[in-house]
C-alpha positions, 0 to 999 in steps of 0.5 A, spaced: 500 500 500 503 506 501 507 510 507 506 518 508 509 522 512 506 528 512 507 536 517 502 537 521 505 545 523 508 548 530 501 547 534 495 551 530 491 545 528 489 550 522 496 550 519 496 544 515 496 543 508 491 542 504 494 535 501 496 533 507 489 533 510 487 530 504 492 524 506 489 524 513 482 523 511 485 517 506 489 513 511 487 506 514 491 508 520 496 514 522 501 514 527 504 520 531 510 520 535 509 520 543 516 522 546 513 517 553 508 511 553 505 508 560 499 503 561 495 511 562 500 516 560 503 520 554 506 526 551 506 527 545 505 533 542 503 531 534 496 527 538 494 534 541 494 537 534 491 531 530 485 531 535 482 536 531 481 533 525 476 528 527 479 521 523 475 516 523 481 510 522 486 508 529 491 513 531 497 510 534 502 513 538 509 510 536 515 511 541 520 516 540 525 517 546 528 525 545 533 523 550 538 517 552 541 511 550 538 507 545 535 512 541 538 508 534 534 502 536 527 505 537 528 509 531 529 501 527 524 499 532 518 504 530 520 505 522 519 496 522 513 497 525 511 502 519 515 498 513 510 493 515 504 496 517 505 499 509 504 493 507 497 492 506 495 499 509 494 507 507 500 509 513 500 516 515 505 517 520 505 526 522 510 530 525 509 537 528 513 542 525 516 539 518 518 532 516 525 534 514 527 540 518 530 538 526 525 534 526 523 526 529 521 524 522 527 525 518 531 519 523 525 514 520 527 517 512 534 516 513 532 508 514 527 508 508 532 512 504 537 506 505 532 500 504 530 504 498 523 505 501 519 509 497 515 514 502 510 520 500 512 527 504 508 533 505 512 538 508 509 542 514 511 549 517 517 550 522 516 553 528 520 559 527 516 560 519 509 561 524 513 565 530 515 570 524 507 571 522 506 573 530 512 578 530 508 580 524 515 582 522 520 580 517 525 576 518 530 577 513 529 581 507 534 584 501 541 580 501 539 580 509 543 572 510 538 567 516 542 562 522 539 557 525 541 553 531 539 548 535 541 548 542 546 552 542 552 550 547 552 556 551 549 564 551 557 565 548 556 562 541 549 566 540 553 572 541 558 569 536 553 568 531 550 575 532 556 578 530 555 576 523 551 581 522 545 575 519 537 573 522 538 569 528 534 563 530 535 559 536 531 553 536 530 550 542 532 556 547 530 552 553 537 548 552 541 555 554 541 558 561 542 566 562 537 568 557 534 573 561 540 577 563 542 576 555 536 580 553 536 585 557 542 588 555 541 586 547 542 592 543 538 589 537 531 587 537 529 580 538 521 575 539 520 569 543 516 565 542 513 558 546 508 553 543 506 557 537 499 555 534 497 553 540 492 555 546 498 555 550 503 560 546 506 566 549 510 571 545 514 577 547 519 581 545 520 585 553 526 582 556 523 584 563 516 578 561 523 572 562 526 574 568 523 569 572 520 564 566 521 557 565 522 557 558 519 550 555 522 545 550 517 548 544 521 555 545 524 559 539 527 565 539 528 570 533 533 576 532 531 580 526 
């Protein structure tokens, strides 16, 4: 039958495309990532946006640790049990985000790749492309060049990658310590942004609303 793999966007059930709803509604069975299983509990972020469409076929969580030993395998793990799912099905795996774009999904195409599995990919939005529609500014524009990083070591190689004179992105903020402090003496303007799309999102670009903040791993900071 087929396996799709399809981008479901940061949060806002809404952003999705068109052909990727389409296959959603077309699947036997679609299978979202879940980063811890129990008996009676869950965390995933991909099965609180799928919630919305109201599938009428099974959906089924399939572990993706995001931490710890043993990652390889239960990548191997989950793609074996897609590749035989595919089989005689219509297989929908989603992902927040993009399929391909720091994302949880590209473990899985590698190991198609190397079967010579052919898959259908619909790409979704990145978080970072969303956090700039509620910044409600652009980005980059002219010759303006754009980074991006993920989990920076430390403040210090943030600071280095702003003295390129570029747009910044910082994927995964919750990883670096002393934001606040960084912030607030920053000569240049910059957006957070947490769990956008979601009920849950919150954005600003006052260094004060940090001081004392948890920041989460759904978190985004751009510098324009």
């Amino acid at each position: 039958m087929s396996l799709t793999a399809i981008g479901i966007g940061p949060g806002d059930p809404e952003l999705i495309t068109v052909k990727g709803l389409k296959a959603l509604q077309k699947a036997d069975v679609v299978y979202y990532p879940a980063s811890k299983l129990t008996e009676t509990e869950e965390n995933s972020w991909s099965r609180k946006i799928i919630d919305a469409y109201d599938l009428k076929c099974p959906c089924k969580p399939i572990l993706f640790p995001m931490t710890g030993k043993g990652r390889d395998q239960f990548y191997r793990e989950a793609y074996e049990t897609l590749k035989e799912a595919a089989l005689d099905k219509n297989v929908v795996i989603v992902n927040e985000g993009d399929l391909l774009f720091y994302s949880t999904y590209g473990y899985i195409q590698k190991l198609a790749n190397q079967d010579k599995l052919e898959c259908n990919l619909v790409p979704g939005i990145p978080a970072f492309v969303a956090a700039s529609s509620v910044m409600k500014e652009s980005l980059v524009d002219g010759n303006t060049s754009l980074e991006v990083m993920a989990k920076p070591d430390s403040i210090e190689d943030v600071k280095a990658a702003l003295e390129k004179d570029i747009s910044l992105v910082v994927m995964k903020a919750k990883f670096v310590k002393g934001w606040y402090p960084f912030l607030k003496e920053l000569k240049r303007p910059f957006f957070y942004i947490e769990k956008v799309g979601a009920p849950e999102e919150f954005s600003t670009s006052n260094a004060e609303d940090l001081k004392d903040r948890e920041i989460p791993y759904f978190a985004t900071i751009l510098f324009y």
